[in-house]
N, CA, C and O of each residue as an XYZ file, in Angstrom:
912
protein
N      34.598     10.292     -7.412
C      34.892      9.832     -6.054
C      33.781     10.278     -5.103
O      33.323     11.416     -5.210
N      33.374      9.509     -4.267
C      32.027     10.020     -3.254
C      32.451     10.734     -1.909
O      33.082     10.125     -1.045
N      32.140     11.823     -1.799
C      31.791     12.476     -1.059
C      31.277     12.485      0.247
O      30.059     12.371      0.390
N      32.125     12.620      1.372
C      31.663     12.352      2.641
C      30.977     13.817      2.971
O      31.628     14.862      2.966
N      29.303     13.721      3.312
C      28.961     14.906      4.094
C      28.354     14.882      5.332
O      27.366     14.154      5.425
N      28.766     15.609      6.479
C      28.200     15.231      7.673
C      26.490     16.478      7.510
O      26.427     17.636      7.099
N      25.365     15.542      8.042
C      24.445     16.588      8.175
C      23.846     16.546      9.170
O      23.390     15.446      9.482
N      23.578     17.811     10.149
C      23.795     18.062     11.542
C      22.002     18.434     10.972
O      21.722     19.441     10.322
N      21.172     17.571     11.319
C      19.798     17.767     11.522
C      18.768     17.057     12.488
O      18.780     15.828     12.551
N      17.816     17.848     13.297
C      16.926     16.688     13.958
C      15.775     16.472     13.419
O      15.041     15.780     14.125
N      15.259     16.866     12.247
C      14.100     16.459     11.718
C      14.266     15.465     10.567
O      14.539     15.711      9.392
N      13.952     13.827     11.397
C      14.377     12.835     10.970
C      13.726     12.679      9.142
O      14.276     11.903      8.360
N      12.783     13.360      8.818
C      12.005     12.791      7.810
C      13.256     14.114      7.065
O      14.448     13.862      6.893
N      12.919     14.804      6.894
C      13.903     15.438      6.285
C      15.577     15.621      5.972
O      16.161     16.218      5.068
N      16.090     14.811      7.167
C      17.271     14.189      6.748
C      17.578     13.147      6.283
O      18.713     12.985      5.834
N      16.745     12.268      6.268
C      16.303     11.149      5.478
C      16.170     11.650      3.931
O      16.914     11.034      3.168
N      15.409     12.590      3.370
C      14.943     13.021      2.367
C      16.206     13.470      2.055
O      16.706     12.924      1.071
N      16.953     14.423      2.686
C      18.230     14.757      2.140
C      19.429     13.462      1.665
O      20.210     13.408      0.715
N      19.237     12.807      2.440
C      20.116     11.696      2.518
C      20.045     11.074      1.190
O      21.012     10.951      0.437
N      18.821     10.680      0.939
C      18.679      9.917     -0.098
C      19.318     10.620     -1.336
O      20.309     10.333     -2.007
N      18.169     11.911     -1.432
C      18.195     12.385     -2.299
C      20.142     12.864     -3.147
O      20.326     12.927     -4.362
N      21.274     13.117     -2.058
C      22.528     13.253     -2.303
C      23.114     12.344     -2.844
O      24.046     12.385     -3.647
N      22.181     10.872     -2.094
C      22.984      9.729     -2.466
C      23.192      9.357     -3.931
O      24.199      8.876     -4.450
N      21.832      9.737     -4.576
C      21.514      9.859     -5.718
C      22.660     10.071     -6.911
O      22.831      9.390     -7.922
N      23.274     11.066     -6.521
C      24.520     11.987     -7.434
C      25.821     11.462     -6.170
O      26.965     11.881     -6.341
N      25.572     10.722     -5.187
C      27.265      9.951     -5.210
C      28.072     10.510     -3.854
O      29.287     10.400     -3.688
N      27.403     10.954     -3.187
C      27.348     11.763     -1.983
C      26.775     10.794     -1.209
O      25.730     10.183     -1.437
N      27.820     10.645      0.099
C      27.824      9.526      1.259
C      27.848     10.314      2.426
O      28.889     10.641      2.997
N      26.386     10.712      2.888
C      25.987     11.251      4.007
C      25.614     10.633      5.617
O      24.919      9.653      5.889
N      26.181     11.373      6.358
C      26.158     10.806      7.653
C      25.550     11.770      8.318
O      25.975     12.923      8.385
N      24.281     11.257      8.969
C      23.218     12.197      9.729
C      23.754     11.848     11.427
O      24.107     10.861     12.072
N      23.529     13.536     11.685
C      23.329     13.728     13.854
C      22.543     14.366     14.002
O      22.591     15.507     13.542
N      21.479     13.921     14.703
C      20.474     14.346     15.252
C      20.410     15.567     16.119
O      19.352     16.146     16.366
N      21.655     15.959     16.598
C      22.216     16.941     17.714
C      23.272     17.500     16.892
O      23.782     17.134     15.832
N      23.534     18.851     17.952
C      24.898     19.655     17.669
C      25.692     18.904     18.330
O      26.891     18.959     18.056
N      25.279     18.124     19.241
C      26.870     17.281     19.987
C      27.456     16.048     19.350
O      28.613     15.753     19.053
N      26.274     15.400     19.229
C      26.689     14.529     18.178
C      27.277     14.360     16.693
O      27.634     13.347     16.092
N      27.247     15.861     16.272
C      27.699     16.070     14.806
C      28.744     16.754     15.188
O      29.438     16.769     14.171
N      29.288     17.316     15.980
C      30.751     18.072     16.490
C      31.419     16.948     16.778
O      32.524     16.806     16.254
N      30.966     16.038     17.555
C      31.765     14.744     17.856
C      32.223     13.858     16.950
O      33.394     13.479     16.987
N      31.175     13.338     15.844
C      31.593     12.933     14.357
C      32.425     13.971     13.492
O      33.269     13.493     12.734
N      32.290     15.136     13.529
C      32.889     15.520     12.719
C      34.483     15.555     13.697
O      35.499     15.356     13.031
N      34.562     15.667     14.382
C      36.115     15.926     14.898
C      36.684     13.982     15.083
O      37.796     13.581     15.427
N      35.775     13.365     14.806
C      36.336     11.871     14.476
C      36.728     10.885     13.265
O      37.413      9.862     13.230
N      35.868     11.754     12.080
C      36.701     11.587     10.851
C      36.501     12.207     10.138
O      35.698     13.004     10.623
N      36.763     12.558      8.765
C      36.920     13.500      7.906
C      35.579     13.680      6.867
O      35.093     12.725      6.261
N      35.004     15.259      6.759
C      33.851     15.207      5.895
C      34.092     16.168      4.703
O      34.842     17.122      4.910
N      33.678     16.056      3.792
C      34.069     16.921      2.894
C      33.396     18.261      2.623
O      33.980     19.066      1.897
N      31.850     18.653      3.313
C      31.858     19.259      3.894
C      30.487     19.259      4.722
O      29.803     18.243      4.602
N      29.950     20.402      5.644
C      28.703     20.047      6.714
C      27.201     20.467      6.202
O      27.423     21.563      5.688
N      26.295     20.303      6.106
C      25.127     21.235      6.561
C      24.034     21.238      7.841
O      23.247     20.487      8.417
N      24.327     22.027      7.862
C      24.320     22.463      9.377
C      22.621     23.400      9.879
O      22.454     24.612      9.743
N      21.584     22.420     10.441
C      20.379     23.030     10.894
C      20.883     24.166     11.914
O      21.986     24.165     12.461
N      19.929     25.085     12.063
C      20.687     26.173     12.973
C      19.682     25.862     14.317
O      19.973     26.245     15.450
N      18.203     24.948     13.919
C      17.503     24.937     15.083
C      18.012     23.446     15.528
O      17.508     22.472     14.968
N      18.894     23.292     16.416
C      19.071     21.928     17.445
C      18.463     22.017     18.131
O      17.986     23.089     18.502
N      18.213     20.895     18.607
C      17.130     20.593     20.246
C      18.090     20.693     21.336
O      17.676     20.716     22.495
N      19.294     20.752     21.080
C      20.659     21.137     22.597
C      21.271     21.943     22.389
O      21.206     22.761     23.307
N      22.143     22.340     21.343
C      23.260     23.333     21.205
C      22.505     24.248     20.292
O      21.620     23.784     19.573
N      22.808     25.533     20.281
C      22.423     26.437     18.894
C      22.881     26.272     17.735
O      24.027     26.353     18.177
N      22.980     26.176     17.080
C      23.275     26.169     15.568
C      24.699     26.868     15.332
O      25.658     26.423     14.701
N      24.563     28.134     16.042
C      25.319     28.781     15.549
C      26.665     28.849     16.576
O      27.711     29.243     16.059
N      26.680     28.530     17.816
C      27.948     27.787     18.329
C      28.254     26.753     17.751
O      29.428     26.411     17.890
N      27.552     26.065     17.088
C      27.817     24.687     16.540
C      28.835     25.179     15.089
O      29.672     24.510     14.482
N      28.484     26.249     14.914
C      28.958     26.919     13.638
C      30.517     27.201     13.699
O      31.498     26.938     13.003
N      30.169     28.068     15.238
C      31.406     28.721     15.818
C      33.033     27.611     16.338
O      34.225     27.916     16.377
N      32.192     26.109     16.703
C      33.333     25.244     17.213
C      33.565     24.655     15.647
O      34.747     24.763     15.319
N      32.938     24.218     14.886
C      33.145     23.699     13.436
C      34.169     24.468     12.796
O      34.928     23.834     12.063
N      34.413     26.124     12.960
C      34.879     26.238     12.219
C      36.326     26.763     12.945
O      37.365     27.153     12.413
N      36.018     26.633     14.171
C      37.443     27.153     14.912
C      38.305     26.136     14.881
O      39.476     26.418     15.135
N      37.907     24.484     14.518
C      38.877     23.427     14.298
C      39.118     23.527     12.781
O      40.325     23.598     12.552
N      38.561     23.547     11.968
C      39.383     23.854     10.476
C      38.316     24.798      9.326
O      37.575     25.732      9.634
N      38.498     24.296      8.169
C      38.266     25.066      6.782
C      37.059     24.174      6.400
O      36.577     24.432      5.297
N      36.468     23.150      7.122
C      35.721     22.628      6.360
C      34.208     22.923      5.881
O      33.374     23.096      6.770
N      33.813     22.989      4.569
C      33.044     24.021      3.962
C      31.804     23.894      4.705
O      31.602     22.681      4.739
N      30.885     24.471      5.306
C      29.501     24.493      6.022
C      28.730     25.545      5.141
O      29.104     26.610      4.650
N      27.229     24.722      5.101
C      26.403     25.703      4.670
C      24.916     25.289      6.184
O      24.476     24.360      6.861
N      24.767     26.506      5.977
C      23.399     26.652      7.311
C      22.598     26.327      6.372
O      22.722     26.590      5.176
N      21.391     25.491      7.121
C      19.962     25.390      6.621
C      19.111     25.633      8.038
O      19.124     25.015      9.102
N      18.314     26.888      7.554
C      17.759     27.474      8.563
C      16.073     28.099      7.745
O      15.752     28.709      6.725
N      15.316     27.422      9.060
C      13.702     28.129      8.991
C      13.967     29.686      9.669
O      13.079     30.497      9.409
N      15.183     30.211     10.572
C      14.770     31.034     10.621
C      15.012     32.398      9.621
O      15.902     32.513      8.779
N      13.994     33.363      9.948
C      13.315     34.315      8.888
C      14.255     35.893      9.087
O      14.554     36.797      8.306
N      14.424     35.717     10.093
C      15.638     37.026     10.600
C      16.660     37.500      9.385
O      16.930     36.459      8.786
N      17.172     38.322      8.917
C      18.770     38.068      7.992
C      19.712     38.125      9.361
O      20.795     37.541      9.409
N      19.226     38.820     10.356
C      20.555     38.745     11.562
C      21.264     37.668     11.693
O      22.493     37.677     11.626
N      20.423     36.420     11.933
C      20.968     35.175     11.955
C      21.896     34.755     10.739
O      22.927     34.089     10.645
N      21.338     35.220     10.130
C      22.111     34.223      8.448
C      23.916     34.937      8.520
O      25.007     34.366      8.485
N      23.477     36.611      8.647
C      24.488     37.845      8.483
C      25.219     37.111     10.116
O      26.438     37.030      9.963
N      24.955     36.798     10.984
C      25.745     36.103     12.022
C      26.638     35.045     11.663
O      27.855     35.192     11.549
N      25.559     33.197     11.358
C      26.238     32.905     10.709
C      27.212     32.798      9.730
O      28.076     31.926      9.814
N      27.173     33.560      8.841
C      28.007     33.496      7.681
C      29.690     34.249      8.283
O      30.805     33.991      7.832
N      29.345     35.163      9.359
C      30.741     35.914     10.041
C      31.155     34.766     10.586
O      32.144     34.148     10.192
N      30.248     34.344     11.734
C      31.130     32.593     12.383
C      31.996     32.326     11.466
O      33.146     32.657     11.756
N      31.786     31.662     10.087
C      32.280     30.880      9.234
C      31.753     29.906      7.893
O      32.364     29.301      7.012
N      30.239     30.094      8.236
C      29.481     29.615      6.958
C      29.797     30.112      5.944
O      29.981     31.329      5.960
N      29.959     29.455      4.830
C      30.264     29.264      3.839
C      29.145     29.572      2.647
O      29.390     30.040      1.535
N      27.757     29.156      3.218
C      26.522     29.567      2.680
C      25.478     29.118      3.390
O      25.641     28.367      4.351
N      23.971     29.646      2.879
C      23.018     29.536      3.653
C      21.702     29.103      2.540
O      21.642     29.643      1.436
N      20.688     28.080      2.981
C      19.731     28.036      2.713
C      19.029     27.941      3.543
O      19.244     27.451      4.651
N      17.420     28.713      2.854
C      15.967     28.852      3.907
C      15.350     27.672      3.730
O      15.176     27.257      2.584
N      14.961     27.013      4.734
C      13.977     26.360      4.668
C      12.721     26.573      4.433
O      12.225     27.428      5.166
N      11.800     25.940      3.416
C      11.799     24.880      3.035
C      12.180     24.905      1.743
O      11.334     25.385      0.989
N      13.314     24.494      1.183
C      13.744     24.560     -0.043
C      13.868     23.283     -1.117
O      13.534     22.145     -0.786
N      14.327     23.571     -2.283
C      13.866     22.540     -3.484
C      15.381     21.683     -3.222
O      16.279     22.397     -2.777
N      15.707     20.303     -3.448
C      16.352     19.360     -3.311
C      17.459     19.409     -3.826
O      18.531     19.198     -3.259
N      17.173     19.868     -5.636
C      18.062     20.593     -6.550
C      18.864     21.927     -6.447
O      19.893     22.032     -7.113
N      18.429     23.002     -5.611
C      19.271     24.200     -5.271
C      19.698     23.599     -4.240
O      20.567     24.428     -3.969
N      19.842     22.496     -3.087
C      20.632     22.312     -1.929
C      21.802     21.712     -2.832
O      22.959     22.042     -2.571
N      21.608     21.078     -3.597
C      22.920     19.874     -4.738
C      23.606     20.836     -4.966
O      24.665     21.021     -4.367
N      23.084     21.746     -5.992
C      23.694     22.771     -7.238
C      24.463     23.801     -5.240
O      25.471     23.172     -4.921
N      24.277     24.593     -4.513
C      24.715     24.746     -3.835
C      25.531     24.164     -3.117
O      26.430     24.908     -2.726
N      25.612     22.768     -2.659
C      26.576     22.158     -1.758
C      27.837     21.884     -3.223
O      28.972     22.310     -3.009
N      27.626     21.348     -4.306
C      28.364     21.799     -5.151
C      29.392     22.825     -5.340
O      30.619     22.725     -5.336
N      28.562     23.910     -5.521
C      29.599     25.358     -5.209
C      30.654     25.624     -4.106
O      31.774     26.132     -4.058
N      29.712     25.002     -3.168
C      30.881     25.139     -1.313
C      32.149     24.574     -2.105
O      33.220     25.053     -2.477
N      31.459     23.204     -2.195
C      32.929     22.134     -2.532
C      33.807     22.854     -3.480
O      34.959     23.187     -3.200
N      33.363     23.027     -4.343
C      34.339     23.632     -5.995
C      35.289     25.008     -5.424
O      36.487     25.207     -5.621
N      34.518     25.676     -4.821
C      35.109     27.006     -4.286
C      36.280     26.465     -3.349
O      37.365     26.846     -3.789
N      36.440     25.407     -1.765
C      37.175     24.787     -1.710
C      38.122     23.630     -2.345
O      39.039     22.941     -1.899
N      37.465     23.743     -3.600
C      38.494     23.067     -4.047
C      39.903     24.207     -4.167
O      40.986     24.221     -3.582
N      39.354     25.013     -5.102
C      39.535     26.270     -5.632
C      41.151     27.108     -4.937
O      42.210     27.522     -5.408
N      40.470     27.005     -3.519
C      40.999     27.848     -2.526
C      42.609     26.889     -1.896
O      43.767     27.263     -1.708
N      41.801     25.357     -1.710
C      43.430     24.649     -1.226
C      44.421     24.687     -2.403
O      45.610     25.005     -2.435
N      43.661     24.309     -3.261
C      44.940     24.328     -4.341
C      45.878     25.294     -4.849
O      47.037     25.087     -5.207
N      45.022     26.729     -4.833
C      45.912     27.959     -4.933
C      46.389     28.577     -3.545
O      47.448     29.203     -3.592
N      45.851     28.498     -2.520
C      46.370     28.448     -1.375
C      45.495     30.258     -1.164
O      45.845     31.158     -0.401
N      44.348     30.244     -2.130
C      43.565     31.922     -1.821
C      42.860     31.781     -1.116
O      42.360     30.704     -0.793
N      42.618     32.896     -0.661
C      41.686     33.113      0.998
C      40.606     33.751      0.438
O      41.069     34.717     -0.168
N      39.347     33.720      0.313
C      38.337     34.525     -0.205
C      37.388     34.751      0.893
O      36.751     33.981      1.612
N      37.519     36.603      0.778
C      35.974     36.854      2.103
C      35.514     38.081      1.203
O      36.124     39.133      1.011
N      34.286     37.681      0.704
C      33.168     38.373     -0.226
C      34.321     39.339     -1.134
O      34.892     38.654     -1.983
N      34.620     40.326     -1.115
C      35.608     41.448     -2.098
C      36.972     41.246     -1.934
O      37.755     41.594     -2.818
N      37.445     40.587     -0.637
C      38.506     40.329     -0.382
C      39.365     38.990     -0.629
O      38.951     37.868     -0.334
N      40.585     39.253     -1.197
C      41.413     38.348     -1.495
C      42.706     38.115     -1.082
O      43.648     38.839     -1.405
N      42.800     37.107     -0.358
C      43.989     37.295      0.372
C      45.264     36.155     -0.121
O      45.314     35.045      0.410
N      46.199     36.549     -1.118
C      47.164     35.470     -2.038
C      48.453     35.505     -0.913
O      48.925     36.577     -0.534
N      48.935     34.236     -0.451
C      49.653     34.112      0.237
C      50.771     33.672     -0.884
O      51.478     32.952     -0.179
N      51.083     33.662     -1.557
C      51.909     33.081     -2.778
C      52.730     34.442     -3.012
O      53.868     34.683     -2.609
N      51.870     35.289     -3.771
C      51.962     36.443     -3.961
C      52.096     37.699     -3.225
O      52.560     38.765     -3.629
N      51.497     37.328     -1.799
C      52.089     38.174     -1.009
C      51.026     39.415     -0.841
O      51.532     40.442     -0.388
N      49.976     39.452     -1.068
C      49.416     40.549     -2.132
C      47.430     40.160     -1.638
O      46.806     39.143     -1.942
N      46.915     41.366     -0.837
C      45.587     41.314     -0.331
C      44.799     42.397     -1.751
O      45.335     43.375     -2.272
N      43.839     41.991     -1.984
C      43.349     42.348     -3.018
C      41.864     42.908     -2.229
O      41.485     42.326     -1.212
N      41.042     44.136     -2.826
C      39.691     44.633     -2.366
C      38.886     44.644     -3.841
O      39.477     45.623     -4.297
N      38.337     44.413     -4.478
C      37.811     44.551     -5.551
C      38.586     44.445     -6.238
O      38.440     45.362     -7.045
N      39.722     43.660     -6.587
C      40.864     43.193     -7.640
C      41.913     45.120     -7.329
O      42.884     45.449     -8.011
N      41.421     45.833     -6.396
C      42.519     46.489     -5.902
C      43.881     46.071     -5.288
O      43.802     45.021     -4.650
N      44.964     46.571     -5.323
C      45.770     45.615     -4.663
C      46.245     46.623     -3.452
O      46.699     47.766     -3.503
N      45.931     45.655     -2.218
C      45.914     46.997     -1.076
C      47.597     47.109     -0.477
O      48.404     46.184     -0.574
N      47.876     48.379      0.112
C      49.461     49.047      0.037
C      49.233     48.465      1.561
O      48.797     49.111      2.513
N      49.684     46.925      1.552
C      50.420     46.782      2.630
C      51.549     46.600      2.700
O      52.120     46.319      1.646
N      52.534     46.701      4.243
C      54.054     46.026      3.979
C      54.241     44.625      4.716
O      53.541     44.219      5.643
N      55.101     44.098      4.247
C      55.353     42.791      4.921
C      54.884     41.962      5.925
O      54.411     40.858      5.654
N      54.988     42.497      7.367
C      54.605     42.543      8.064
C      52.922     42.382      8.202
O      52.200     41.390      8.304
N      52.731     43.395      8.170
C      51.064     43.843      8.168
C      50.386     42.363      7.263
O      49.578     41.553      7.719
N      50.949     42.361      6.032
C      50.664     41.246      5.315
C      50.570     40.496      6.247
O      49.402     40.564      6.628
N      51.153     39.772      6.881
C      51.672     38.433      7.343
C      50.837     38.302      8.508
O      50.423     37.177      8.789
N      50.406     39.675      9.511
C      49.845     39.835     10.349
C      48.371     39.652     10.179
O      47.589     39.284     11.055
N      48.051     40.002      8.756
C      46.499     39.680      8.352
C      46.398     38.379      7.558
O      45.264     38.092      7.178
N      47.491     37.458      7.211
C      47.226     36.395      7.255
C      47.220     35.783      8.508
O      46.887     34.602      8.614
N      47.503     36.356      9.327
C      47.407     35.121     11.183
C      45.861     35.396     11.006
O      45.106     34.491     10.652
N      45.564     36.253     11.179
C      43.979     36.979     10.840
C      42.916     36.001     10.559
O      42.153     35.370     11.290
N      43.099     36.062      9.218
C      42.777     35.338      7.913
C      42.344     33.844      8.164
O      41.185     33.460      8.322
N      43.232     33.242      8.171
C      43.676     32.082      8.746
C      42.832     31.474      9.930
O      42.703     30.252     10.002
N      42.359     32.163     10.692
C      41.899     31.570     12.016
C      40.419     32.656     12.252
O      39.966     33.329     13.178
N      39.968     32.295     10.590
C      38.777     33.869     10.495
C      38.024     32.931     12.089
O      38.369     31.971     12.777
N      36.731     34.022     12.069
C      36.177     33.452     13.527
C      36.598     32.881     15.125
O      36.073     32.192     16.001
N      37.447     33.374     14.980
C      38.442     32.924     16.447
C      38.851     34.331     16.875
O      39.241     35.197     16.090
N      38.714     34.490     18.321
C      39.035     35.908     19.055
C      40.228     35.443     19.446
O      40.430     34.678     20.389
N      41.612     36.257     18.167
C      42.755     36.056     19.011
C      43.468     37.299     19.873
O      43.603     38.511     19.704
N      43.823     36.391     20.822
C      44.578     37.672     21.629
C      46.016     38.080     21.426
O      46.662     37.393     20.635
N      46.556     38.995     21.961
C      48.032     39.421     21.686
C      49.199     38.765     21.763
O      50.271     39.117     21.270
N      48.847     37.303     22.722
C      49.679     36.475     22.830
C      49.501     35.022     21.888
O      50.299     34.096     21.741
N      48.270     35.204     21.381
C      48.182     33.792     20.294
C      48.885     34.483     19.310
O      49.740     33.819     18.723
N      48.718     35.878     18.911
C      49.091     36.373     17.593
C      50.579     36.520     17.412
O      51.247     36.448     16.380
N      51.003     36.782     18.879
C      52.778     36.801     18.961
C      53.042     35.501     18.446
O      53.729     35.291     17.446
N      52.370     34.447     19.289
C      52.613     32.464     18.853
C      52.591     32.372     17.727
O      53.593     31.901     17.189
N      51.374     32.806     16.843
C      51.016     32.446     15.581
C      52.647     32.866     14.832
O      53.233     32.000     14.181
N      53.311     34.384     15.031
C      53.807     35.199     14.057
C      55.976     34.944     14.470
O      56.978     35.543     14.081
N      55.689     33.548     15.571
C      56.857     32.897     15.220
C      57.965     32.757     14.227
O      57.895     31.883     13.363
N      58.764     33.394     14.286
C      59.802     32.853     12.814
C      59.788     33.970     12.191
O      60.531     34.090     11.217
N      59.012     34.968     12.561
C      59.047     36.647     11.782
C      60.041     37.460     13.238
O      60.398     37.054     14.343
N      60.168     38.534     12.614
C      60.958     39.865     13.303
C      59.509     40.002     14.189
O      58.368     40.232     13.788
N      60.074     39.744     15.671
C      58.679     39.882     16.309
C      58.762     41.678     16.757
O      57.818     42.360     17.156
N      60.012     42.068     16.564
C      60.167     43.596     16.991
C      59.454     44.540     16.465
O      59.117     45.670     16.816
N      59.197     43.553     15.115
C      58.670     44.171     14.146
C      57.014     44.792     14.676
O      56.387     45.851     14.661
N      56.875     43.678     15.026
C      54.886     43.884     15.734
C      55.092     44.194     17.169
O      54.972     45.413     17.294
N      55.411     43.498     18.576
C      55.679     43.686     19.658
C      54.286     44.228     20.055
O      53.231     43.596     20.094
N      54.514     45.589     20.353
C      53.346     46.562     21.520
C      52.896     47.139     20.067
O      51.854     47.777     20.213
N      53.357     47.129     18.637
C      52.544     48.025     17.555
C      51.623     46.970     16.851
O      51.219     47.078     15.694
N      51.404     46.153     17.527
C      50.242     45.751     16.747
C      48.462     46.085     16.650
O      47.617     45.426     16.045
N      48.346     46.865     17.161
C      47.326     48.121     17.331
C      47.605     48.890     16.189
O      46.614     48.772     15.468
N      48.568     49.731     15.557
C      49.073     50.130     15.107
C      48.924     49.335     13.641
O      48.246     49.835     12.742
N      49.446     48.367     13.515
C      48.891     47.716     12.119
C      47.898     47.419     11.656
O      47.516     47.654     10.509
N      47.248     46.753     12.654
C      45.835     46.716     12.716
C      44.985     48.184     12.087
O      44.073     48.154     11.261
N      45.373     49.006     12.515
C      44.764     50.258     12.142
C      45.309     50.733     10.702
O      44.739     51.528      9.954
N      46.436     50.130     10.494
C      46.493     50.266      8.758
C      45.805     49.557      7.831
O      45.340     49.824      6.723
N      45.856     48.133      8.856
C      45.209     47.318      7.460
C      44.111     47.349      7.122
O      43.711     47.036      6.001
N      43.130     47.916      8.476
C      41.977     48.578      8.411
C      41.791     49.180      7.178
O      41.071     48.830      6.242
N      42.623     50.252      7.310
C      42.669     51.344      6.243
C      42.534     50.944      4.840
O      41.807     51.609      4.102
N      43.298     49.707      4.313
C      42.966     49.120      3.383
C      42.430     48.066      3.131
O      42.761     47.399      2.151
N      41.517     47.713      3.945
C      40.809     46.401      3.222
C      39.145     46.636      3.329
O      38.296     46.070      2.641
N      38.826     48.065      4.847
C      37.814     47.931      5.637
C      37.120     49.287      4.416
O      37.801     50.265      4.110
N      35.839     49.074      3.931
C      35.556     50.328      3.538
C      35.166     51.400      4.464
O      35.437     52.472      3.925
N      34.650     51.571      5.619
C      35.047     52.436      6.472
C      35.814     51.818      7.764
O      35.248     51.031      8.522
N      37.257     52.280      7.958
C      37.946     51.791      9.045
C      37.474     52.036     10.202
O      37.748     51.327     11.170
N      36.565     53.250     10.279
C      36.661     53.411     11.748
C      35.053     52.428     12.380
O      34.763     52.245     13.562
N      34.542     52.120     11.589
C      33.514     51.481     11.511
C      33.384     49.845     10.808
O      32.585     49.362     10.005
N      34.662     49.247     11.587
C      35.430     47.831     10.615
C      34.260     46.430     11.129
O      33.833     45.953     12.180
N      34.123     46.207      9.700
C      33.507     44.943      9.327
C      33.999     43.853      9.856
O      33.582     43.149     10.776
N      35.284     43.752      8.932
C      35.994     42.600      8.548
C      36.795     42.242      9.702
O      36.636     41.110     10.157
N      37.901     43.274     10.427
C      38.801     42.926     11.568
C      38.153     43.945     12.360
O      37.941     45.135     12.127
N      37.836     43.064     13.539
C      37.055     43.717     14.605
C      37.734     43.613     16.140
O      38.186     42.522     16.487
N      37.810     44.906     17.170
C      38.092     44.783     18.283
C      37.116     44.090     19.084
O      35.926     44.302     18.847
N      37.490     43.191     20.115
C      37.151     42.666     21.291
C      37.148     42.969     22.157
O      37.962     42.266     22.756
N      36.531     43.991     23.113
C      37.520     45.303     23.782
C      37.622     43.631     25.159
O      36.778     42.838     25.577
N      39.061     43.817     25.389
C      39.379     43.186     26.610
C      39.822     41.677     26.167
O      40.081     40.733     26.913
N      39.834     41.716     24.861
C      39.836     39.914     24.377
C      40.823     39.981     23.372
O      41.443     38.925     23.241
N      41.120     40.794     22.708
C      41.667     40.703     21.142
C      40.964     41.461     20.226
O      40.359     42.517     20.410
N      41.189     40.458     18.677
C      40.568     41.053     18.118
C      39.736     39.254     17.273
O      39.921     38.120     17.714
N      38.936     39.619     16.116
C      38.496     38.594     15.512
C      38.316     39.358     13.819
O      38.175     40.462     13.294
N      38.453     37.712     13.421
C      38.169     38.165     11.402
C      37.316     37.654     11.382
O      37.089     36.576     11.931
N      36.357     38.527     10.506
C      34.782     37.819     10.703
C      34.992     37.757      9.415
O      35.297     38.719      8.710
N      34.819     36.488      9.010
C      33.997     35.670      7.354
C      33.226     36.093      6.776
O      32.279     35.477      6.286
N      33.544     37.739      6.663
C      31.852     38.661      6.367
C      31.895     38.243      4.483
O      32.845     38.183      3.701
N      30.344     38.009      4.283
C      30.282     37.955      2.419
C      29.896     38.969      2.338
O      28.895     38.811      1.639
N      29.983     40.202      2.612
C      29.826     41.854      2.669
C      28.459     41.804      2.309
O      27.810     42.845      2.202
């Protein structure tokens, strides 16, 4: 079945080159020249998944990263000239999925956009959450650190799936109350500081110095998509 991919690039000869070259293996690509124009297509029909230049001529790359992935799961990989790891280690917290440097071979972009897809395949069907060591089984109930299985309770669980769920989004105390509808809200209320600081405990290798669930001082908090 062919493959819808949106590719958010302005260097026409090279998205051209990409274009073709996908079409090749069955992949039905739709080029934007802009970050506005590829946020706009993509929130108008469905892609299976993005790659995403980080240098636009209007928007940055990496807000472009940040609104892509605050509307859903759909798999993005950055293609970026720049040379920094800050950027890449940025992107990939937004929500990228993966990253290639420019100027790269035709065949590792395939064999890579490949992987995005398979890994989402992977993930809807079992309903697993994967961020680099971390595993988060909503089935099972059950957050995993290196196939550890971390001592959370119910709650806390459920609280780091709202988390999880909406990685890259700064939620605040009142989206997270919204999100955690239909649970014992007594349960969390004013202690959700308080859980937060447990689950720390087990998922973060140093809590007091947290990667993964991070304060916002004045905003919330956010789950960063870290691949550790």
């Amino acid at each position: 079945m062919t493959q819808r991919i949106l590719l958010i690039e302005d260097d026409n000869r090279l998205a051209e080159m990409v274009r073709d070259y996908l079409g090749e293996s069955d992949f039905a690509v739709t080029i934007a020249p802009t970050g506005q124009q590829g946020l706009t297509l993509q929130q108008e029909g469905h892609f299976d998944a993005v790659l995403l230049d980080l240098m636009l001529p209007d928007i940055d790359g990496l807000d472009v990263c940040r609104t892509l992935r605050a509307r859903d799961r759909v798999p993005i990989m950055m293609l970026t000239a720049k040379g920094e790891p800050l950027d890449r280690i940025v992107g990939l917290e937004l929500g990228a999925d993966d990253y290639l440097p420019k100027p790269f071979e035709p065949r590792e972009l395939l064999a890579r956009l490949r992987a995005i897809l398979r890994r989402g395949r992977d993930d809807d069907q079992s309903g697993l959450m994967r961020f680099g060591t971390l595993e988060i089984d909503p089935y099972a109930m059950e957050a995993r650190v290196d196939g550890r299985v971390c001592a959370l309770t119910a709650h806390q669980f459920k609280l780091l799936e709202v988390f999880a769920g909406r990685a890259g989004r700064v939620l605040s105390r009142d989206t997270i109350m919204n999100a955690l509808k239909g649970e014992n809200l007594s349960a969390f209320d004013r202690s959700i500081d308080v859980h937060v600081s447990r689950i720390r405990a087990e998922i973060e290798e140093d809590p007091n110095h947290p990667r993964r669930l991070i304060t916002v001082r004045g905003a919330g908090y956010v789950f960063a998509r870290s691949q550790d």
